[in-house]
C-alpha positions as CSV (number, residue, x, y, z in Angstrom):
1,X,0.0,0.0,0.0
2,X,1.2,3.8,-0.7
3,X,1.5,6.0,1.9
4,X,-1.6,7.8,1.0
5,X,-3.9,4.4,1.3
6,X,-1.7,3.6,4.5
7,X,-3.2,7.0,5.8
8,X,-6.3,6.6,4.6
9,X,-7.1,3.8,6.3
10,X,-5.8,5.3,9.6
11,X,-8.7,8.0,9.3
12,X,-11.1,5.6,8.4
13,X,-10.2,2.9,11.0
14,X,-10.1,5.7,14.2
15,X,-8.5,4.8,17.5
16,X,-5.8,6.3,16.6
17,X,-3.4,6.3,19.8
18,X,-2.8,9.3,21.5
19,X,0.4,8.9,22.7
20,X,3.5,7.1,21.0
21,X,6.7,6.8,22.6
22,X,9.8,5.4,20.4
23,X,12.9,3.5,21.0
24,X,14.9,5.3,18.3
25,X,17.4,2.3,17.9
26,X,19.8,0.7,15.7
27,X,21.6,4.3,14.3
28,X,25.5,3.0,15.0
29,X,24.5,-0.3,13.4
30,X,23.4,1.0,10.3
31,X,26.3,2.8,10.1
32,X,28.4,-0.2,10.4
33,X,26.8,-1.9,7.9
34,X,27.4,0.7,5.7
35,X,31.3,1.0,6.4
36,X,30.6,4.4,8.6
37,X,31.0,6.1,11.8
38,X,28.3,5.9,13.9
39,X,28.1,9.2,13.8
40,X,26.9,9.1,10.4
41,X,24.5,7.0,12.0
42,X,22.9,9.7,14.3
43,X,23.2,12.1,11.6
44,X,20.6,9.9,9.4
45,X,18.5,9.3,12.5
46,X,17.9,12.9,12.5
47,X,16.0,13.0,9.3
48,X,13.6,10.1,10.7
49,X,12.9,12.1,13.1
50,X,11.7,14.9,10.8
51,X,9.6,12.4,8.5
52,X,8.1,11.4,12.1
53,X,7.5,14.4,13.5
54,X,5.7,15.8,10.9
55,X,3.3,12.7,10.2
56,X,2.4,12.2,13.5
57,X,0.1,15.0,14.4
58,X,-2.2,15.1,10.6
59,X,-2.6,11.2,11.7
60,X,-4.1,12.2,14.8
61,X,-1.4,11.9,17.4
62,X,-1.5,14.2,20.3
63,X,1.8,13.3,21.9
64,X,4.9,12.1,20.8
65,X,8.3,10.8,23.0
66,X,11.1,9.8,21.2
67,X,14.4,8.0,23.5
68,X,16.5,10.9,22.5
69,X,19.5,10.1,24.8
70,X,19.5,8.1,28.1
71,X,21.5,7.8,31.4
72,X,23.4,4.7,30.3
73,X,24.7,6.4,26.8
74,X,27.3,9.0,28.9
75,X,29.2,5.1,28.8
76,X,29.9,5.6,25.1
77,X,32.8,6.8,23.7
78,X,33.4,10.4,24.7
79,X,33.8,11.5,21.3
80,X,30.6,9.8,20.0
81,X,28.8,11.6,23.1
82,X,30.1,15.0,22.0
83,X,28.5,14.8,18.6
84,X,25.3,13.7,19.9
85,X,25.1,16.9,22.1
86,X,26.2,19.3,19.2
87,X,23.8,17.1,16.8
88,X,20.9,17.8,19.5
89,X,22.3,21.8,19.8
90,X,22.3,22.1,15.6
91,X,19.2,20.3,15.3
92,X,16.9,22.1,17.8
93,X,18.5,25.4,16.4
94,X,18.0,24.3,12.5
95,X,14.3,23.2,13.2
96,X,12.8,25.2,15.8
97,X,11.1,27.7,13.1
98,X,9.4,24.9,11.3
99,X,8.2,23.7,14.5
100,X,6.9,26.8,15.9
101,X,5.4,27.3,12.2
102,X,3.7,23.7,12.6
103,X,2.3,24.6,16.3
104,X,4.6,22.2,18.0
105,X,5.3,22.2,21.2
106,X,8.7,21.0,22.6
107,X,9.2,19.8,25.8
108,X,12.0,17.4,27.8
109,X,12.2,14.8,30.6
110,X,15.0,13.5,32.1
111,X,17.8,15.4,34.2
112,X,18.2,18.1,32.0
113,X,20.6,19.8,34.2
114,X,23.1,16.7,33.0
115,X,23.7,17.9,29.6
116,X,26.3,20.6,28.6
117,X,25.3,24.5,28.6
118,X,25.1,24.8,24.7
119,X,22.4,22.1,24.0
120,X,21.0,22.9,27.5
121,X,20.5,26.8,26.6
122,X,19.4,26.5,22.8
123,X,16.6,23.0,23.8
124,X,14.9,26.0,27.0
125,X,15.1,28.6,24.0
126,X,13.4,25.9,21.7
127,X,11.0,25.2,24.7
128,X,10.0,28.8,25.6
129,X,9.6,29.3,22.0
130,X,7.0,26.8,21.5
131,X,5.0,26.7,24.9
132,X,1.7,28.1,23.7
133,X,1.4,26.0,20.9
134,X,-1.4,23.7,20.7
135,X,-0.4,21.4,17.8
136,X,1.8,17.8,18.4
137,X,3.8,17.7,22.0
138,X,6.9,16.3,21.0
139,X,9.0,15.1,24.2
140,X,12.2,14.7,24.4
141,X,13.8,12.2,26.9
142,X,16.6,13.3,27.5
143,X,19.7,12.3,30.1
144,X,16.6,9.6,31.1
145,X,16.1,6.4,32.6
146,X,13.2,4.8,34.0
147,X,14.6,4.2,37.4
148,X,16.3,7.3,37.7
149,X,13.0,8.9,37.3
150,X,11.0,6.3,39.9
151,X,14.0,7.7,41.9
152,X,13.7,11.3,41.9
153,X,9.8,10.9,42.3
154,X,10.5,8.9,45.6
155,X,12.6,11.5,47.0
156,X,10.4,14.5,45.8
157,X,7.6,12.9,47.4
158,X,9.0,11.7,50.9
159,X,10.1,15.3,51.1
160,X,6.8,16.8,50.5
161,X,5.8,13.8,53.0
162,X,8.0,14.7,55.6
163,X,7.1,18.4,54.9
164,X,3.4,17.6,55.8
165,X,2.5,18.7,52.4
166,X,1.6,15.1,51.7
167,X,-0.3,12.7,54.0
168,X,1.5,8.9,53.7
169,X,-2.3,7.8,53.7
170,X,-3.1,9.8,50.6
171,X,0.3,7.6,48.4
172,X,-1.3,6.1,45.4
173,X,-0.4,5.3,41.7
174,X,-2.0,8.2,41.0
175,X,-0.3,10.8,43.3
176,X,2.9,9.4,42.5
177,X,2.7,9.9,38.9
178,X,2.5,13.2,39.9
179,X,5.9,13.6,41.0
180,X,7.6,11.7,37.8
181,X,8.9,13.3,34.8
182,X,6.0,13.5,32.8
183,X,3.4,14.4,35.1
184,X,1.9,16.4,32.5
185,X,1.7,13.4,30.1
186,X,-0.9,10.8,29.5
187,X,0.7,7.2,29.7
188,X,1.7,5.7,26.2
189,X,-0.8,3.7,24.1
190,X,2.2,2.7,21.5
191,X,5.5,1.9,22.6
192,X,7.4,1.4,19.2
193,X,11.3,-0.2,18.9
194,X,13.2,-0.6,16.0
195,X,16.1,-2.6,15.3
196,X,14.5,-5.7,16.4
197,X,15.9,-5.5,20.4
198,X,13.2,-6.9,22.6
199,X,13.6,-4.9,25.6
200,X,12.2,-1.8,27.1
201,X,16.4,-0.3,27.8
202,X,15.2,1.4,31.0
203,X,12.6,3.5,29.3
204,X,9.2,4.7,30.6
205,X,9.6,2.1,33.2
206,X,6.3,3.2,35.1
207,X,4.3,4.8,32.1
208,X,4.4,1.8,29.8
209,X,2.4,-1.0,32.5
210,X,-0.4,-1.4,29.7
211,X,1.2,0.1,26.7
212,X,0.8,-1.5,23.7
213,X,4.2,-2.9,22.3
214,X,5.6,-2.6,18.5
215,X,9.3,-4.3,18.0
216,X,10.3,-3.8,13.8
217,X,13.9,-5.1,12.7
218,X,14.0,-2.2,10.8
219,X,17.1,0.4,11.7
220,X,15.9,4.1,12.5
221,X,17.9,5.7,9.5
222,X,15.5,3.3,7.4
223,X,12.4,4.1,9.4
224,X,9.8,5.2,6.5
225,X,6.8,7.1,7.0
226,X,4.9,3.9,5.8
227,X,6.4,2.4,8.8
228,X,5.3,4.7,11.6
229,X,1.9,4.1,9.7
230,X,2.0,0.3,9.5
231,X,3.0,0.1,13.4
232,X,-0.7,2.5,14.4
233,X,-2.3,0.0,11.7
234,X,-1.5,-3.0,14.0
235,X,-2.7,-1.1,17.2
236,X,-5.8,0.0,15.7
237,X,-6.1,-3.6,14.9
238,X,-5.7,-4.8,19.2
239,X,-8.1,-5.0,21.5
240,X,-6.6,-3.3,24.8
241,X,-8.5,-4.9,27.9
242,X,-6.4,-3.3,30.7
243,X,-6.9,-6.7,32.5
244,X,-10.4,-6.6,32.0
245,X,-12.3,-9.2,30.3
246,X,-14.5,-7.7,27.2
247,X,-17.9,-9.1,25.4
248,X,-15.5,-10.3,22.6
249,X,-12.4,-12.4,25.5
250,X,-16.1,-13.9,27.4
């Protein structure tokens, strides 16, 4: 099927999901493949982020989180880290007009403080930039990790315990996802990984307890727009019971 019919029968089908996170995987081994850097890798990865970005909102996503750069990747190769940060720092500055033309709004989770000045200076001008816009919400995780997050929530909230702020009677799933990174988030519906791993990588630990789960052996350089369309095909196509049985399980 063409793009166009792929799309088509998006709008037709309905349900789409409201949220999609994404394991942007597999960049340094498509390089490799290739005879590259992996740099060259993470440069290509960039442009599937653009196809993604803008297909996501006209298909009727509201929210979009892409695994931009976790805690465990400061392990790499320092040089490799470096160009990731000035990738991030040229590619928030290159885009941010098309984004604010598209009514996107940019926002980040993860310890933020933990990345150098530059990218950390030029992603709050991207975010200020873009805070009234009421189009896609593209997050960006960034210096994340599912248990680091769990972790800061737990302190924030046995301060604000021992504070008196919070009752320890009034602790539930639903007060302490107010004290996680994306508090201001609705959990994932689609979790989708490329490059055929089969693990979550410390990701969304918390968010993703009933998230729906897309693995393609696909690398992200190759990730087509008739991909990202083919993986909300196959959730439209799930029935989510949330534990619950439904008339059709019975």
């Amino acid at each position: 099927m063409s793009l166009e019919e792929l799309k088509k029968q998006i709008k037709e089908t309905g349900n789409v999901p409201q949220h999609v996170a994404i394991i942007m995987d597999g960049n340094g081994r498509w390089a490799k493949k290739r005879g590259l850097k992996r740099t060259e890798g993470h440069k290509a990865g960039v442009k599937t982020v653009q196809r993604v970005v803008r297909l996501a909102h006209p298909l009727g996503v509201k929210y979009l989180t892409l695994y931009t750069f976790s805690i465990e990747n400061w392990k790499r190769p320092k040089s490799e880290v470096a160009y990731i940060m000035k990738l991030l720092y040229n590619t928030t500055r290159s885009e941010l007009d098309e984004l604010h033309k598209n009514q996107v709004k940019l926002i980040a989770t993860g310890r933020i403080s933990g990345i150098p000045q530059s990218s950390r200076m030029m992603l709050r001008k991207a975010i200020r930039k873009t805070a009234n816009n009421n189009g896609l919400v593209l997050n960006l995780a960034l210096n994340y990790g599912g248990r680091t997050e769990i972790i800061d929530a737990v302190k924030k909230l046995v301060k604000d315990v021992k504070a008196g702020i919070v009752s320890e009677r009034r602790i539930s799933p639903e007060l302490f996802e107010n004290y996680l990174y994306t508090c201001e988030l609705p959990d994932p519906d689609l979790l989708i990984r490329t490059s055929g791993e089969m693990r979550l990588s410390n990701f969304l630990l918390w968010q993703t307890h009933y998230t729906e789960l897309y693995i393609t052996d696909v690398y992200w350089p190759d990730y087509t727009e008739e991909d990202f369309c083919r993986a909300i095909i196959d959730y439209q196509s799930r029935e989510r019971r949330f534990g619950r049985l439904t008339n059709k399980s019975r």
